[in-house]
Biotite code that builds the C-alpha atoms (Angstrom):
import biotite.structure as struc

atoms = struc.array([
    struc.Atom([0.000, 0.000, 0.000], chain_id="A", res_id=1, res_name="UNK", atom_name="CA", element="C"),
    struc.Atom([1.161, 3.627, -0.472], chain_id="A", res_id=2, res_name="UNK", atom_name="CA", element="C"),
    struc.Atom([0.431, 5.769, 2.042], chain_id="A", res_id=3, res_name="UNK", atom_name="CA", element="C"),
    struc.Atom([0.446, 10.092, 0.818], chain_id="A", res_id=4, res_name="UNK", atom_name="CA", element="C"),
    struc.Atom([0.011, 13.015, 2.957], chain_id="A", res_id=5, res_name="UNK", atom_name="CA", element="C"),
    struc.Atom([-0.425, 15.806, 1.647], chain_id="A", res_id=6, res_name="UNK", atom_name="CA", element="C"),
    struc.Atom([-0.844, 19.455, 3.263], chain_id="A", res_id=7, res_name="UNK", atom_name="CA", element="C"),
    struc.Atom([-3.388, 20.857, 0.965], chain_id="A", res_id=8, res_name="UNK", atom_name="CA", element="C"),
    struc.Atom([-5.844, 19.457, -1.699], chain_id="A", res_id=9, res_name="UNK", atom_name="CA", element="C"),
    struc.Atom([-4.593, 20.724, -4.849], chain_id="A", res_id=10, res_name="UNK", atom_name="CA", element="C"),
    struc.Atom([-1.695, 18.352, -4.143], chain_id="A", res_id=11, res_name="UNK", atom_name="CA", element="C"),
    struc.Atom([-3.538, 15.510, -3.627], chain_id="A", res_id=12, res_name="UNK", atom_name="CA", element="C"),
    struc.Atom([-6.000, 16.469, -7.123], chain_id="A", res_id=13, res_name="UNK", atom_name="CA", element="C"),
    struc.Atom([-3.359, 15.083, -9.148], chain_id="A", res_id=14, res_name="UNK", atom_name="CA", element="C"),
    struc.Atom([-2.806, 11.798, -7.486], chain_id="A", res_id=15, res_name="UNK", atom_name="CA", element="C"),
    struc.Atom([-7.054, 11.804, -6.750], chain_id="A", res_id=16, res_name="UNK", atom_name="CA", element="C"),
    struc.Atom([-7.593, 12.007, -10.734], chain_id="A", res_id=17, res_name="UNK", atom_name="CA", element="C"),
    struc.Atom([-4.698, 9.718, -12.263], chain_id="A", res_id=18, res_name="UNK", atom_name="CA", element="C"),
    struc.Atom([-5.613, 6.748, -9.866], chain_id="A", res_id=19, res_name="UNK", atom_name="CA", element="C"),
    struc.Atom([-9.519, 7.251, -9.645], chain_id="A", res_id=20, res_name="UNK", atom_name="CA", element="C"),
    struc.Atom([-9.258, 7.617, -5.910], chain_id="A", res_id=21, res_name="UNK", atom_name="CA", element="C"),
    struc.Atom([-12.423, 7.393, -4.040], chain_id="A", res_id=22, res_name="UNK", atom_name="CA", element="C"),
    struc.Atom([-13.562, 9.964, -1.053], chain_id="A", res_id=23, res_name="UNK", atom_name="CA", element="C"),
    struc.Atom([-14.231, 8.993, 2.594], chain_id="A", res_id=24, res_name="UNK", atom_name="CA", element="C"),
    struc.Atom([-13.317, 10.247, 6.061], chain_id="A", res_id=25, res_name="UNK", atom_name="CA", element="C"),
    struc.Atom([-11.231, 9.274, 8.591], chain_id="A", res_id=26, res_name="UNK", atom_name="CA", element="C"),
    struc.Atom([-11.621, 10.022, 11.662], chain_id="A", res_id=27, res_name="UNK", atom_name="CA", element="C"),
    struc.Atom([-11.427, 14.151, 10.968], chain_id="A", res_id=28, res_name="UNK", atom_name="CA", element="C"),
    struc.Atom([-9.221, 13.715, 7.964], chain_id="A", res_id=29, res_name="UNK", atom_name="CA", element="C"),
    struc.Atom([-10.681, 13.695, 4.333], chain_id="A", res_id=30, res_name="UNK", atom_name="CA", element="C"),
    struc.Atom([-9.464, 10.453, 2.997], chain_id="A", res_id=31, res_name="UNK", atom_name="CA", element="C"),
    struc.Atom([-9.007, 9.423, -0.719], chain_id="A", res_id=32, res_name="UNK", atom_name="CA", element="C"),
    struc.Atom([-8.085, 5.524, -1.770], chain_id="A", res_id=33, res_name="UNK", atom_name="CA", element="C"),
    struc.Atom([-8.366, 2.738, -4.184], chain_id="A", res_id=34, res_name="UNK", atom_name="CA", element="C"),
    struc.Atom([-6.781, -1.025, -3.601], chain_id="A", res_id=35, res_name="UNK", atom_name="CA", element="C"),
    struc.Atom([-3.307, 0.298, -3.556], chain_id="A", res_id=36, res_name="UNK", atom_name="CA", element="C"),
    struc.Atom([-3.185, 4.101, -2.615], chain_id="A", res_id=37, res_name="UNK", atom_name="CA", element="C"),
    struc.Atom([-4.472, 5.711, 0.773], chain_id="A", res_id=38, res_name="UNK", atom_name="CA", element="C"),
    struc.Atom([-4.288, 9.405, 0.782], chain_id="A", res_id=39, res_name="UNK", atom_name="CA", element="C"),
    struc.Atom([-4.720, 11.745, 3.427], chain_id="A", res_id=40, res_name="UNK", atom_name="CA", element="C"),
    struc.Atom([-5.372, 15.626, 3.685], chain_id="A", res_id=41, res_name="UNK", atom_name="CA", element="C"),
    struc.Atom([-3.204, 17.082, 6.898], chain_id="A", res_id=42, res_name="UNK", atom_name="CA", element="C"),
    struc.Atom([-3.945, 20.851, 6.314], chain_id="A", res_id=43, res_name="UNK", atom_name="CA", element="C"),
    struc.Atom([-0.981, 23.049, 6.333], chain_id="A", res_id=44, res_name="UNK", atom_name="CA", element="C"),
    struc.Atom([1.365, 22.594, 9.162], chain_id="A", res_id=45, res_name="UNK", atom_name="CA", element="C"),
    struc.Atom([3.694, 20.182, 11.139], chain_id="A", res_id=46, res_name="UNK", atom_name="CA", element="C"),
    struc.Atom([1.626, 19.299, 13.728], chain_id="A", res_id=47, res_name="UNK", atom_name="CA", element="C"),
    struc.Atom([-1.377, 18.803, 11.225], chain_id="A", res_id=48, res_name="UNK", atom_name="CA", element="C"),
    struc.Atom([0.932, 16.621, 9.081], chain_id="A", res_id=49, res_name="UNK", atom_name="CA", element="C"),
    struc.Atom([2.292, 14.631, 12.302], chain_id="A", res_id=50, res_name="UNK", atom_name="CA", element="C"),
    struc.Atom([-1.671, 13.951, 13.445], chain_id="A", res_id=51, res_name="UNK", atom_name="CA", element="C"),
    struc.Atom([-2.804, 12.937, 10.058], chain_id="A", res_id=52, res_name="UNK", atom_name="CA", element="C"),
    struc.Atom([0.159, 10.602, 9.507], chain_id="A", res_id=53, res_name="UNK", atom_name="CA", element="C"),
    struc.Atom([-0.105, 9.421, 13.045], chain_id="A", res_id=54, res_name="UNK", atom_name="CA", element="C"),
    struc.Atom([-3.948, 8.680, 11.938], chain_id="A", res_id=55, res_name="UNK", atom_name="CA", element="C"),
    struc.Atom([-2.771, 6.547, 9.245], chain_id="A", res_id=56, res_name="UNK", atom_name="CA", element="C"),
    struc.Atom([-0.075, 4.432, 10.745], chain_id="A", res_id=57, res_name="UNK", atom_name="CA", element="C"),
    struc.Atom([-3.106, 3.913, 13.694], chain_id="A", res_id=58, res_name="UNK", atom_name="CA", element="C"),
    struc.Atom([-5.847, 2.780, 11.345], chain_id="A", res_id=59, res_name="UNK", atom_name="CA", element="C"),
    struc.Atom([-4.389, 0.804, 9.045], chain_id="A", res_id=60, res_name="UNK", atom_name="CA", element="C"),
    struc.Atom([-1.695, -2.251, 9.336], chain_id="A", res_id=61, res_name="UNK", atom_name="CA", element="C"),
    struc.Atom([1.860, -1.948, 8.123], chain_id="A", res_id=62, res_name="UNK", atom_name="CA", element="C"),
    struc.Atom([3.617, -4.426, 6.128], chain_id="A", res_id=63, res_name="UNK", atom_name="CA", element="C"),
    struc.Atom([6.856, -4.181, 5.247], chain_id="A", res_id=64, res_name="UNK", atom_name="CA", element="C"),
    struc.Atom([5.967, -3.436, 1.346], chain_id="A", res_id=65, res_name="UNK", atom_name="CA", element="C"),
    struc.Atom([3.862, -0.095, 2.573], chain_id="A", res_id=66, res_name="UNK", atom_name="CA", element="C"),
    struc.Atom([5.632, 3.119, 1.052], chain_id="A", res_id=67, res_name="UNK", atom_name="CA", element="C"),
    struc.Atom([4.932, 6.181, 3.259], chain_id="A", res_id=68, res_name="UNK", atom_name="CA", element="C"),
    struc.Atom([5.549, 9.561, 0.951], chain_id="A", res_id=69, res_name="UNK", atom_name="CA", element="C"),
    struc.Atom([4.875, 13.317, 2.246], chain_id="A", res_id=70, res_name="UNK", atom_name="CA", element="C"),
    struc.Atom([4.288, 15.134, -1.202], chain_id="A", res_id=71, res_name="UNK", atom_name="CA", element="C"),
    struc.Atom([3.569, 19.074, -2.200], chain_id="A", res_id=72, res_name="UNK", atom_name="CA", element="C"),
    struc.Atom([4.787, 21.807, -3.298], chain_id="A", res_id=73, res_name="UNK", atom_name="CA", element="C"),
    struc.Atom([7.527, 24.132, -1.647], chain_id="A", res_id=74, res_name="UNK", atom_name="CA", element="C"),
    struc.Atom([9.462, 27.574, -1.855], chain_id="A", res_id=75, res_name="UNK", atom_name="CA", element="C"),
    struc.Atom([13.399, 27.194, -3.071], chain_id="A", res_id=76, res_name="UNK", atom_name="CA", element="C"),
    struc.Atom([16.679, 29.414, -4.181], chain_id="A", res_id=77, res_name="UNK", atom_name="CA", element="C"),
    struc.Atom([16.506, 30.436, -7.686], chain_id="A", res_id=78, res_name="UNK", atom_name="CA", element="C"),
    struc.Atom([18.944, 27.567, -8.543], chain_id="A", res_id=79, res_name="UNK", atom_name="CA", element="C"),
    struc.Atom([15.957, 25.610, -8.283], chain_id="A", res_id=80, res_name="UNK", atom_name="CA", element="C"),
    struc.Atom([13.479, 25.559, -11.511], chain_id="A", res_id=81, res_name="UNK", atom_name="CA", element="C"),
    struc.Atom([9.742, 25.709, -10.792], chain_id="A", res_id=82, res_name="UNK", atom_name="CA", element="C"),
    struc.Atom([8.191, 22.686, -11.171], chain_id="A", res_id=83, res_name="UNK", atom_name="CA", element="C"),
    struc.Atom([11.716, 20.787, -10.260], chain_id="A", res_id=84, res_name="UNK", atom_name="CA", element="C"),
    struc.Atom([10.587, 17.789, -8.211], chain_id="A", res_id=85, res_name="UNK", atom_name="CA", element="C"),
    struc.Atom([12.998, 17.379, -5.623], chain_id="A", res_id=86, res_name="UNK", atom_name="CA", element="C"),
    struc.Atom([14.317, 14.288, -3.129], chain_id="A", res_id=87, res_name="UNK", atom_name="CA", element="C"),
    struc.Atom([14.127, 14.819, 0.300], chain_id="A", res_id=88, res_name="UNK", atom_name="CA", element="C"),
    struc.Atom([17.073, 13.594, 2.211], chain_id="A", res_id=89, res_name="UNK", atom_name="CA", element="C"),
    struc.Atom([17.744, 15.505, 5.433], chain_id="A", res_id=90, res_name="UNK", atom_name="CA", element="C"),
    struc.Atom([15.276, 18.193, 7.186], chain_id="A", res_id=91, res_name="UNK", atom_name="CA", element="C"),
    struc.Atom([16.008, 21.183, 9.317], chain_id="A", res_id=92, res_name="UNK", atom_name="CA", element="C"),
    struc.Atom([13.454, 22.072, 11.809], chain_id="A", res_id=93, res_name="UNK", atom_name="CA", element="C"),
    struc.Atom([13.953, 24.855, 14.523], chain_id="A", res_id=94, res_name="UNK", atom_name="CA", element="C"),
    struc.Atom([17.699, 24.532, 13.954], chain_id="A", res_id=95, res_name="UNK", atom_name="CA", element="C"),
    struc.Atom([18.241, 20.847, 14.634], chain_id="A", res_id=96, res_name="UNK", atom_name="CA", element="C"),
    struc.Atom([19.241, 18.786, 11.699], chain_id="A", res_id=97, res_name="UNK", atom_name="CA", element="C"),
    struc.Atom([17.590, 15.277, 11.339], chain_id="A", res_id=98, res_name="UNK", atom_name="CA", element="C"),
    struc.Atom([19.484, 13.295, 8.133], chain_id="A", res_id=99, res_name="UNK", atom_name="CA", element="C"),
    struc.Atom([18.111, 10.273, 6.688], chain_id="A", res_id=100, res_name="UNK", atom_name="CA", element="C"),
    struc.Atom([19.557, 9.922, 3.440], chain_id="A", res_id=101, res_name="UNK", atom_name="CA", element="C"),
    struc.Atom([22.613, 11.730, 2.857], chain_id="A", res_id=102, res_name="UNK", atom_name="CA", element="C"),
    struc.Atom([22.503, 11.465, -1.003], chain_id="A", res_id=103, res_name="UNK", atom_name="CA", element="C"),
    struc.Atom([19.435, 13.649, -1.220], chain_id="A", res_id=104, res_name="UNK", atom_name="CA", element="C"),
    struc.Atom([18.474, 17.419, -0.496], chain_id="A", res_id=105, res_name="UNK", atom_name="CA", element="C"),
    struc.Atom([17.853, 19.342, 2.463], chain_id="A", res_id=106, res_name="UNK", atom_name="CA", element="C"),
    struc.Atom([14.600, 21.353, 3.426], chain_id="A", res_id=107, res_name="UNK", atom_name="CA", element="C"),
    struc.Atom([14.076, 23.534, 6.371], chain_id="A", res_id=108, res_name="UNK", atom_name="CA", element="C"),
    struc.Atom([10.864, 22.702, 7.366], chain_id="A", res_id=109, res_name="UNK", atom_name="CA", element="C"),
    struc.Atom([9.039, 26.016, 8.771], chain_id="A", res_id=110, res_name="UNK", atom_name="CA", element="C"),
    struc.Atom([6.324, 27.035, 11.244], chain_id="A", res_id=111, res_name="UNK", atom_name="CA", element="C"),
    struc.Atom([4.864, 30.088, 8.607], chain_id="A", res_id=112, res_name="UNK", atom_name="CA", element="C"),
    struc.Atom([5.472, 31.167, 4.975], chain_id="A", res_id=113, res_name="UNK", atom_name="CA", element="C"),
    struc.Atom([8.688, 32.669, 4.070], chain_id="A", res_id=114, res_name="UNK", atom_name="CA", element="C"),
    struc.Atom([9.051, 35.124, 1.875], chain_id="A", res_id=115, res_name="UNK", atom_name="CA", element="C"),
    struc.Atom([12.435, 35.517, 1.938], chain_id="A", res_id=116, res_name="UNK", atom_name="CA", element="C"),
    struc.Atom([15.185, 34.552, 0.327], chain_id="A", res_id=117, res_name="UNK", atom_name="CA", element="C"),
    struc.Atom([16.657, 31.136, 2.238], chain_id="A", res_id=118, res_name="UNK", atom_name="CA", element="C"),
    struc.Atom([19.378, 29.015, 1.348], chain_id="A", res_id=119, res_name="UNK", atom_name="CA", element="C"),
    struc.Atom([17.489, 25.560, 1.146], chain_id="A", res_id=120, res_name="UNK", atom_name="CA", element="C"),
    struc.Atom([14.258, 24.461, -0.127], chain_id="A", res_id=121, res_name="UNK", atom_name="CA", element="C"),
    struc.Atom([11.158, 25.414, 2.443], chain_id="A", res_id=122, res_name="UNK", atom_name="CA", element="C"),
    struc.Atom([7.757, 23.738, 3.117], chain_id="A", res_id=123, res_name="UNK", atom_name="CA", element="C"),
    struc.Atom([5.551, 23.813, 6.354], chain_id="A", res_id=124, res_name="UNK", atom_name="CA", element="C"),
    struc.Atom([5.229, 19.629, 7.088], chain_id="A", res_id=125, res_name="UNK", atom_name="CA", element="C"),
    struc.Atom([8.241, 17.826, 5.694], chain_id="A", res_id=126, res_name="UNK", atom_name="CA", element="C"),
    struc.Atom([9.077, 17.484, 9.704], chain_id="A", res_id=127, res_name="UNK", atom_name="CA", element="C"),
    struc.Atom([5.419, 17.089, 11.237], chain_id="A", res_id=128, res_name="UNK", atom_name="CA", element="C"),
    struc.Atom([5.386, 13.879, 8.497], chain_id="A", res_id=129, res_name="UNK", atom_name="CA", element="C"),
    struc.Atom([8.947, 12.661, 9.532], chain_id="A", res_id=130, res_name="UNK", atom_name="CA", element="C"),
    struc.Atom([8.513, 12.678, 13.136], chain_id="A", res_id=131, res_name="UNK", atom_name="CA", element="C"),
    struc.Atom([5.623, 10.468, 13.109], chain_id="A", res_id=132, res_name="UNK", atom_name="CA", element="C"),
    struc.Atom([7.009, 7.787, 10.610], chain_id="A", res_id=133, res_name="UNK", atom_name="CA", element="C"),
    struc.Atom([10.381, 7.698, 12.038], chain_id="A", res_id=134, res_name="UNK", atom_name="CA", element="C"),
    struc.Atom([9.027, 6.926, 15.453], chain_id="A", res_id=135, res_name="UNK", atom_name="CA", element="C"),
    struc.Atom([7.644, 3.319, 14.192], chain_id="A", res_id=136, res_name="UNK", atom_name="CA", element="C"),
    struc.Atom([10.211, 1.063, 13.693], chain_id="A", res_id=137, res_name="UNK", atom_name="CA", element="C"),
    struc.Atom([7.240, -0.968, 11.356], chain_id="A", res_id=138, res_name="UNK", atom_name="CA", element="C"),
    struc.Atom([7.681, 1.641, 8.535], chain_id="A", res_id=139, res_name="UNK", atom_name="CA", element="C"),
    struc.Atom([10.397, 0.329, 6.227], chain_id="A", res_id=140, res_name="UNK", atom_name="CA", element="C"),
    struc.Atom([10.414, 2.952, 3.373], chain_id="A", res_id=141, res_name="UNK", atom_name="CA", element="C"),
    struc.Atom([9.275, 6.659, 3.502], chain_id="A", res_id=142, res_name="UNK", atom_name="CA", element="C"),
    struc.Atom([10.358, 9.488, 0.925], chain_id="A", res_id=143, res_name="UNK", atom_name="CA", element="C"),
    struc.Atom([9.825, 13.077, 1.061], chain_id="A", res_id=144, res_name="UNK", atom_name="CA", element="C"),
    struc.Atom([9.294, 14.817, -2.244], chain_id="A", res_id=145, res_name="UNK", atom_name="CA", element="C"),
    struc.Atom([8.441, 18.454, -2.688], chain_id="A", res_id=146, res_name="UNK", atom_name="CA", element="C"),
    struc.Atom([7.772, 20.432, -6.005], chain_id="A", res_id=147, res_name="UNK", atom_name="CA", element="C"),
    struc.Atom([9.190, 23.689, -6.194], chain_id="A", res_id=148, res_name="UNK", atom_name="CA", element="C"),
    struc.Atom([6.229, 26.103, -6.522], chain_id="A", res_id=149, res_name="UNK", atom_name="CA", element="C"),
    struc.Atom([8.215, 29.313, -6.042], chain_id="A", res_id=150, res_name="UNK", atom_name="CA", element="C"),
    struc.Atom([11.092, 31.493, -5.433], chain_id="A", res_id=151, res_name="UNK", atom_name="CA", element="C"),
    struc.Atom([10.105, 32.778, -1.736], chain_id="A", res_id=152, res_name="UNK", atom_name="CA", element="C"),
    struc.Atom([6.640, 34.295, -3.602], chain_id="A", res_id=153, res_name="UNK", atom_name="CA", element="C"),
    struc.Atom([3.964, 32.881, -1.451], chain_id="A", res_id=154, res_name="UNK", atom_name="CA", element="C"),
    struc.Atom([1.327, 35.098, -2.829], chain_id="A", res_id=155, res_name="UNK", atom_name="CA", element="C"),
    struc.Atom([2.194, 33.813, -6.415], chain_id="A", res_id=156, res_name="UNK", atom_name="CA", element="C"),
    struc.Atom([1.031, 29.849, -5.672], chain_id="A", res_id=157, res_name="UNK", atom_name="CA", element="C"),
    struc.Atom([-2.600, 29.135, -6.617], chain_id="A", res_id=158, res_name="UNK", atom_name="CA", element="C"),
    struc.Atom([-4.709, 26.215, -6.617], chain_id="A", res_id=159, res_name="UNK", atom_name="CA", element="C"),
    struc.Atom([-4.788, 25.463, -10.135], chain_id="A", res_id=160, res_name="UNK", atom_name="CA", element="C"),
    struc.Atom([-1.044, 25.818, -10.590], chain_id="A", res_id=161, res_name="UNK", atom_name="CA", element="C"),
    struc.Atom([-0.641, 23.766, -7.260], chain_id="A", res_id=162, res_name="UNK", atom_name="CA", element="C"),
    struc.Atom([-2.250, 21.007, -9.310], chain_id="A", res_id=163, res_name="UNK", atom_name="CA", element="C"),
    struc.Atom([-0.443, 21.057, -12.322], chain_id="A", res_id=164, res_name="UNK", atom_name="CA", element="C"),
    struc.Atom([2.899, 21.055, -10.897], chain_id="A", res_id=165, res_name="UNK", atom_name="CA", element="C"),
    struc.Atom([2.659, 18.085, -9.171], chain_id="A", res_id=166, res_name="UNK", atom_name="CA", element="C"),
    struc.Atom([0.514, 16.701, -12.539], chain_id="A", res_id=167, res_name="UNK", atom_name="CA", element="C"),
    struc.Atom([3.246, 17.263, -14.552], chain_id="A", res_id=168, res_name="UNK", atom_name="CA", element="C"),
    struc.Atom([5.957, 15.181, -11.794], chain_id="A", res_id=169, res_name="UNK", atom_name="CA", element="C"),
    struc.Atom([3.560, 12.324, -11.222], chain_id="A", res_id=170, res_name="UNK", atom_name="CA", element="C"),
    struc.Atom([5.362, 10.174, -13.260], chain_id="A", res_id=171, res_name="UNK", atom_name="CA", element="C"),
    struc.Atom([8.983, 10.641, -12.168], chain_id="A", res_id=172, res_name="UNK", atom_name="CA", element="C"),
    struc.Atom([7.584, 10.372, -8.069], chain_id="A", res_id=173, res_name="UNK", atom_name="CA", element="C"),
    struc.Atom([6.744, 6.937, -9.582], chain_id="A", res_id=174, res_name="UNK", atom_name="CA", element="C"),
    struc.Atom([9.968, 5.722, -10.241], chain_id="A", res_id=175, res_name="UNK", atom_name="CA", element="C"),
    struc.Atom([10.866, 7.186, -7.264], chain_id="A", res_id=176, res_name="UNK", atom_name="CA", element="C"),
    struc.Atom([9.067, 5.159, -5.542], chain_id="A", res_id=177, res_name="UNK", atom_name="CA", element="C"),
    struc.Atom([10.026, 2.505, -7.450], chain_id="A", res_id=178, res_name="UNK", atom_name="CA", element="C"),
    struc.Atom([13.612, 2.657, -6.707], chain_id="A", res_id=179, res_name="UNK", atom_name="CA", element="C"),
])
């Protein structure tokens, strides 16, 4: 099973669409699946994306083929194209440094929007998501991926371009996943 949490649902539209997903609820979450895919709306946040992957991991068993993946977009440096899907290796969260895959990028995972200039990629849950999964030693294999929605322009990111960003990546976060 794949397990997504996302922050927002424009993020989760293009997953929702490709694979047919169907609505429910759980518990307070809103809840899209199918036979293979659970996906779950956190709402903007770390603690929101710790709670709704804590939800998950509580409601459903883990085998050691389940894939747990935080996905959405994010702000980056200028080095980084829009639309650039990016790995998630190591996040910084209110200055501590928590590595789990030293061959991939580091985000600094924020409590509000920045609109500032930084020197890594930024979101608002990469950590809420990582703290929960790392904390259950039944969770083989969990990846990170954000899509770079902007340059440190918060006011620029809208719903429909939310969607078509991570659209257009869809594909490569499947061979992601696959690797």
């Amino acid at each position: 099973m794949l397990y997504i949490v996302t922050a927002l649902k424009p993020e989760a539209q293009a997953f929702i669409d490709k694979y047919k997903l169907k609505k429910s609820k759980l518990q307070n979450y809103t809840l899209f699946q199918n036979v293979t895919i659970r996906l779950i709306i956190s709402g903007i946040g770390v603690t929101n994306a710790r709670l709704a992957t804590q939800t998950l991991i509580n409601n459903f068993d883990i085998t050691d083929d389940d894939i747990y993946l935080n996905v959405g977009i994010c702000a980056a440096p200028k080095k980084h194209a829009l639309g650039e899907l990016i790995e998630i290796g190591s996040i910084i969260y209110r200055n501590t440094n928590h590595t789990f895959d030293t061959n991939k990028k580091t985000i600094t995972c924020m409590d509000e929007e920045v609109a500032t200039e930084q020197e890594t990629v930024v979101d608002m849950e990469s950590y809420g998501f990582y703290d929960a999964v790392v904390h259950n030693p039944a969770i083989k294999k969990f990846h990170i991926l954000k899509v770079v929605s902007d340059h440190f322009e918060p006011i620029t990111i809208t719903k429909e371009n939310t969607k078509s960003l991570l659209f257009n990546v869809i594909d490569d976060i499947n061979r992601v996943l696959l690797n």
